[in-house]
MILUMRO-328967 format. One record per residue (C-alpha): residue number from 0; x negated, y, z. Coordinates in pm, whole numbers, plus 50000, padded with zeros to 5 digits. Example, Ala and Ser with C-alpha at 12.3 -4.5 7.8 and 13.67 -1.06 7.14 Angstrom:
2
0	48770	49550	50780
1	48633	49894	50714
//
This chain:
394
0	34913	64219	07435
1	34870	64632	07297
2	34955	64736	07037
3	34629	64781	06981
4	34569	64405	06949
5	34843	64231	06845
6	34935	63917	06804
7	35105	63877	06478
8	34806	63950	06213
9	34795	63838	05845
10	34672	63487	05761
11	34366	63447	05556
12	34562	63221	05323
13	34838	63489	05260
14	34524	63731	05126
15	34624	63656	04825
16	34598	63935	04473
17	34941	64092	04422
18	35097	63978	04125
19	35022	64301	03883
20	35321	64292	03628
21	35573	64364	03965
22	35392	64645	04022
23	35376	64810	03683
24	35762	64778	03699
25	35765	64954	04060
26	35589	65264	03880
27	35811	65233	03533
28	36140	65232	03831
29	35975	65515	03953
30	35955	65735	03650
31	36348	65624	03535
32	36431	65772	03858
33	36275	66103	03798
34	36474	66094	03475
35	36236	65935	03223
36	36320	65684	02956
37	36079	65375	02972
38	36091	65079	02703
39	36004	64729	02911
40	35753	64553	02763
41	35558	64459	03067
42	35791	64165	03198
43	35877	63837	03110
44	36267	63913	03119
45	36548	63843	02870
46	36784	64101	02809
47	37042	63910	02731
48	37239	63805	03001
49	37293	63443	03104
50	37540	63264	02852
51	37890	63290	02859
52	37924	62928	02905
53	37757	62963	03234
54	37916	63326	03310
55	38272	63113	03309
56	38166	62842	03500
57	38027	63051	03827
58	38355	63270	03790
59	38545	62944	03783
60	38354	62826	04133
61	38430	63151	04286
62	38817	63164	04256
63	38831	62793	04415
64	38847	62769	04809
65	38449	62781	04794
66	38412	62446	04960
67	38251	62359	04652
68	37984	62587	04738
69	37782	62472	05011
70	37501	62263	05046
71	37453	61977	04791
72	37170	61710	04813
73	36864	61828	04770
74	36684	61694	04525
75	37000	61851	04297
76	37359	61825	04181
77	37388	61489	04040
78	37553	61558	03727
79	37295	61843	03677
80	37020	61605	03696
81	37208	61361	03466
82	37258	61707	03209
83	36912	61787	03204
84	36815	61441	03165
85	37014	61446	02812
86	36848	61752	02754
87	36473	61538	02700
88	36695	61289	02466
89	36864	61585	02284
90	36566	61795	02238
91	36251	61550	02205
92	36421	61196	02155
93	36261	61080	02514
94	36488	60908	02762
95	36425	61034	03094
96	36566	60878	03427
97	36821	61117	03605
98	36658	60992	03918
99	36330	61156	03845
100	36472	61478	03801
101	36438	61740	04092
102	36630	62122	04093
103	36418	62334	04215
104	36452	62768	04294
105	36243	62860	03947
106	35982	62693	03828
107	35848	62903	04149
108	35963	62650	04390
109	35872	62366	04156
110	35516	62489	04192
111	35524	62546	04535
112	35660	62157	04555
113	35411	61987	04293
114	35117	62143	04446
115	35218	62026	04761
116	35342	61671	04684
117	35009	61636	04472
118	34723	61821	04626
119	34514	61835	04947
120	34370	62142	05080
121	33989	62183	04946
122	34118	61977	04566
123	33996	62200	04260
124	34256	62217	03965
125	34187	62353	03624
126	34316	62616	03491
127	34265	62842	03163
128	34177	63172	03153
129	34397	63373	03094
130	34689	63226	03250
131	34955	63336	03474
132	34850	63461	03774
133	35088	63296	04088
134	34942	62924	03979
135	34594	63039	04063
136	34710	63247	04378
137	34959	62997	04496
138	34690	62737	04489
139	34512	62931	04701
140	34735	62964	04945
141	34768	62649	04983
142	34412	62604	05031
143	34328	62438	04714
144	34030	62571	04478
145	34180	62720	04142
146	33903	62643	03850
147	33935	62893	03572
148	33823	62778	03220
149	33768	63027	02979
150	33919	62999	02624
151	33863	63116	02289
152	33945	63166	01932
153	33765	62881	01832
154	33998	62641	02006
155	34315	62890	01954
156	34287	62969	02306
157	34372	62663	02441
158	34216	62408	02690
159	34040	62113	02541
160	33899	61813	02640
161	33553	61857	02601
162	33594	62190	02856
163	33796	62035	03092
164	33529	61715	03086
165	33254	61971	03145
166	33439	62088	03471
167	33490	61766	03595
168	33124	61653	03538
169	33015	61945	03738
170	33230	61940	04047
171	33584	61677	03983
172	33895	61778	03962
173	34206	61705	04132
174	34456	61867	03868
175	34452	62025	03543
176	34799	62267	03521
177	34844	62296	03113
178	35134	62531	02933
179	35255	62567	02590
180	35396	62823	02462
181	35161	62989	02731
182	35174	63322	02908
183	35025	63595	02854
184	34913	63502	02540
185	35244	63328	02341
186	34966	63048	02187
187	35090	62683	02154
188	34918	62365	02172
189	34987	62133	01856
190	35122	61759	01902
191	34800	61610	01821
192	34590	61884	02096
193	34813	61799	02384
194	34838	61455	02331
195	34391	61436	02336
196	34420	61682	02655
197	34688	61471	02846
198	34507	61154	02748
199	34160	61221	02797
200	34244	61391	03160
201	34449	61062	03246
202	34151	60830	03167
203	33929	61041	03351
204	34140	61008	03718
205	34253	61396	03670
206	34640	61434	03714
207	34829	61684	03479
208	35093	61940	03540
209	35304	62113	03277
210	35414	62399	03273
211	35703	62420	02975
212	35929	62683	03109
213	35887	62832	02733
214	36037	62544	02578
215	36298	62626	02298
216	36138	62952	02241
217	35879	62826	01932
218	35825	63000	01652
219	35548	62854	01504
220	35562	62478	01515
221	35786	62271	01771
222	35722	62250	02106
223	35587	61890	02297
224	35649	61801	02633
225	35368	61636	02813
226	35640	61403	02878
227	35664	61236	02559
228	35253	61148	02604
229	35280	61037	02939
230	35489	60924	03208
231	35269	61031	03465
232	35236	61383	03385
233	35412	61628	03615
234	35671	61842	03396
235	35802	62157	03536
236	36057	62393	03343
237	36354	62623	03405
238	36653	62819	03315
239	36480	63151	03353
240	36350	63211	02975
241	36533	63005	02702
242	36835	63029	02919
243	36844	63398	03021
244	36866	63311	03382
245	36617	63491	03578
246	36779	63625	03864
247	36960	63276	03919
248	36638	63123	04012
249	36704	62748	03894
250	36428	62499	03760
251	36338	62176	03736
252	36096	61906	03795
253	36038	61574	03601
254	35801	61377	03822
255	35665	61029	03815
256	35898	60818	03979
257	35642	60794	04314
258	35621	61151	04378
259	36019	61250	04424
260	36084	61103	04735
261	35759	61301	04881
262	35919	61635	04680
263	36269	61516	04837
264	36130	61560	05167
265	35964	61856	05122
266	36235	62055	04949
267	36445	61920	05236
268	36252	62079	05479
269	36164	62401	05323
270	36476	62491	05106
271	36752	62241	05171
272	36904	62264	04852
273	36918	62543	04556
274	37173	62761	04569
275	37495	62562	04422
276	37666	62872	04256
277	37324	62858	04049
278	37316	62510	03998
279	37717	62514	03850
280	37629	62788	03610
281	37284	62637	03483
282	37477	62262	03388
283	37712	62487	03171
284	37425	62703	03039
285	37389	62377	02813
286	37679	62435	02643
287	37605	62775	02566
288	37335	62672	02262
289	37497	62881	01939
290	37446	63200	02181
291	37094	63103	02297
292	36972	63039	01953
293	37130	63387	01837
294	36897	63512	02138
295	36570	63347	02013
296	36669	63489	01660
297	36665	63822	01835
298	36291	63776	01948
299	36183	63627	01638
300	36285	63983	01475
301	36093	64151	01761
302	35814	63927	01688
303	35802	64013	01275
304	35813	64426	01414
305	35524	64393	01656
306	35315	64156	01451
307	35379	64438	01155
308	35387	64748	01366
309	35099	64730	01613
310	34811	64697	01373
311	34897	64979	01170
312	34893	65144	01519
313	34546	65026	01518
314	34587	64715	01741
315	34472	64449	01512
316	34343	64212	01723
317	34605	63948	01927
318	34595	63592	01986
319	34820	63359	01774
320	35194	63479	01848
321	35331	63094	01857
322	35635	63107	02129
323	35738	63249	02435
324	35816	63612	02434
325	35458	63799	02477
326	35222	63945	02240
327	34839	63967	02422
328	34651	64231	02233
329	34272	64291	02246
330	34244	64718	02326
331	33887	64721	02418
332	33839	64897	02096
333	34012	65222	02259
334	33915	65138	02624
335	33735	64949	02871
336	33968	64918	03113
337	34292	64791	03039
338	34441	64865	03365
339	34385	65256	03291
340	34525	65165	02952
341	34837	65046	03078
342	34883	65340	03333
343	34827	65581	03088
344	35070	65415	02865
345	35352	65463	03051
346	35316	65785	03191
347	35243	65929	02895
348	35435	65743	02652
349	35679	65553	02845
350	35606	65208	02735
351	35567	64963	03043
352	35301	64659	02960
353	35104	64469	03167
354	34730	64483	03198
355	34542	64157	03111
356	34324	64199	03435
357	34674	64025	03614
358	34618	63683	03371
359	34225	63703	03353
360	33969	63856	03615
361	33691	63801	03419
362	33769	63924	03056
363	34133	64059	03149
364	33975	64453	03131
365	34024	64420	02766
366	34340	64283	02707
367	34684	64391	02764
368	35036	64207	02730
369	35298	64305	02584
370	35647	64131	02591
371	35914	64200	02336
372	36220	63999	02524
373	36418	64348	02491
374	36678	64476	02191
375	36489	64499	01858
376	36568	64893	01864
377	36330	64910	02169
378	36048	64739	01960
379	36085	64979	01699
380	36074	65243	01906
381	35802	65121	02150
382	35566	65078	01802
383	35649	65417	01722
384	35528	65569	02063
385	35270	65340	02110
386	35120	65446	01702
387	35152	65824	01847
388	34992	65778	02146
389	34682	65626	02017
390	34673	65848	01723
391	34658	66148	02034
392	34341	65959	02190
393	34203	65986	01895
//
């Protein structure tokens, strides 16, 4: 075969929209190498680094003989499994079976392994819009039909029954894939609105995943896991944002007790295990609370400075700021097209944020997100540019 024809071309399943807030931090990397200062705003990123309780424990692994370190069973270190299981009791009161606990790389690879243990190619899950982007393109990859419900301030932004009903009446639905606190917009679901959701989804034959991988980080009200409403929900979380972890890539599944030994298998065959080094650290990352907590504190000030600073800037319209780490701010008052927004933004003022076309195709072009994971003398800082910059487009 020529080069002109070759053999190796691109799938039509891996045509796929790039995931937008990766490439707004290839362009801010590109200006701190020509010597500018940028202010991060446009990823969902702690700071902080993962705590020290975890820090110890890897260092601890490494100056064995490393024979701890090699493969261990797939579905997880046991007495990981058995730590996050206390984790449900400690946090929500639930008892959850260690056994129905699955370690996955990020809540990435728990995706990758729900959608597959769940879904056939051609099955249409509900989503809202906005929402983060990969569960929409992973779906399709995997040949399933993403279903984007639109949200509003009516409902607070978040799903409800009577939507997700409507969808189902008009073509049905597989899967309905749920988060709260949510990104990009930070909103939160109250007890009594999940609970309606889950239920009314189970009774109509439509199976839920949760995404809570913004647990602990509620500022508003307390978060619910779709846990506590239902045993049959599939829960998916991970050490990335509470935890500081990122870059350890380490999450979790809790899955009814008939789909694990289908994710088993799977994660068997397409990852083996997750790293163990990772796996060590994240069990100890449980004892590191006192220093998490001082972390959330942290973007609870950043929080009070953007909710206070950005509409005297003149951005006065953003959706409830109930957890997570992101503020999503309506700027179709100085533009139609966030994605020029956000460009201009950081070359001219060197604030990095990610436009809402990423989360929402449809209605993204007026939003943008901003994240305030970063040291509070960034936020105050970033408001300051940000207030001079739109006072110059003026």
């Amino acid at each position: 075969m020529t080069s002109d024809h070759p053999l190796c071309q691109p799938s039509a399943r891996s045509d796929v929209p790039p995931f937008m807030v990766m490439d707004v931090m290839t362009a801010a990397a590109r200006l701190e190498q020509a010597g500018r200062h940028v202010i991060h705003m446009e990823v969902g990123q702690p700071e902080a680094p993962a705590p020290a309780t975890a820090l110890a424990a890897a260092r601890a692994a490494l100056g064995g003989s490393g024979a701890a370190l090699g493969y261990t069973e797939s579905l997880g270190i046991p007495s990981l499994r058995r730590r996050i299981a206390r984790h449900y009791e400690e946090t929500y009161g639930l008892a959850v079976d260690p056994a129905t606990v699955l370690v996955t790389t990020g809540s990435s690879g728990a995706f990758v392994l729900a959608f597959l243990a769940l879904l056939e190619p051609g099955d249409r899950v509900a989503l809202t819009a906005p929402a983060y982007p990969p569960y929409r393109h992973i779906l399709t990859a995997l040949g399933c039909e993403p279903v984007l419900i639109r949200t509003g301030p009516e409902t607070r932004w978040a799903l409800t029954p009577e939507a997700l009903l409507a969808a189902h009446r008009e073509t049905p639905l597989k899967a309905v894939l749920i988060a709260s606190p949510a990104n990009p917009t930070g909103t939160m679901m109250t007890e009594e609105a999940l609970t309606r959701l889950v239920r009314t989804a189970e009774d109509a034959g439509i199976a839920v995943i949760s995404d809570e991988i913004y647990h602990g980080l509620d500022y508003a009200f307390p978060a619910t896991t779709a846990r506590a409403v239902s045993g049959d929900t599939v829960v998916i979380n991970s050490f990335s944002k509470y935890f500081c972890m990122t870059g350890w890539r380490v999450g979790w599944i809790v899955a009814p007790e008939r789909l694990v030994r289908p994710m088993e298998r799977l994660h068997q065959n397409l990852a083996i295990s997750v790293p163990t080094l990772s796996q060590i650290a994240a069990e100890a990352a449980f004892e590191g609370r006192a220093e998490l907590e001082a972390v959330k504190a942290g973007y609870a000030r950043n929080r009070d400075i953007l909710m206070k600073g950005l509409p005297a800037c003149g951005l006065d319209r953003f959706l409830p700021v109930d957890g997570a780490f992101y503020l999503y701010a309506d700027v179709s008052g100085f533009t139609p097209d966030s994605h020029a927004f956000a460009r201009a933004l950081l070359e001219e003022a060197g604030v990095a944020v990610t436009p809402g076309l990423d989360f929402d195709p449809v209605a993204g072009h007026r939003f943008v997100r901003f994240s305030y994971a970063r040291a509070e003398a960034d936020m105050v800082m970033a408001v300051d540019r940000i207030g001079r910059w739109l006072k110059g487009m003026g």
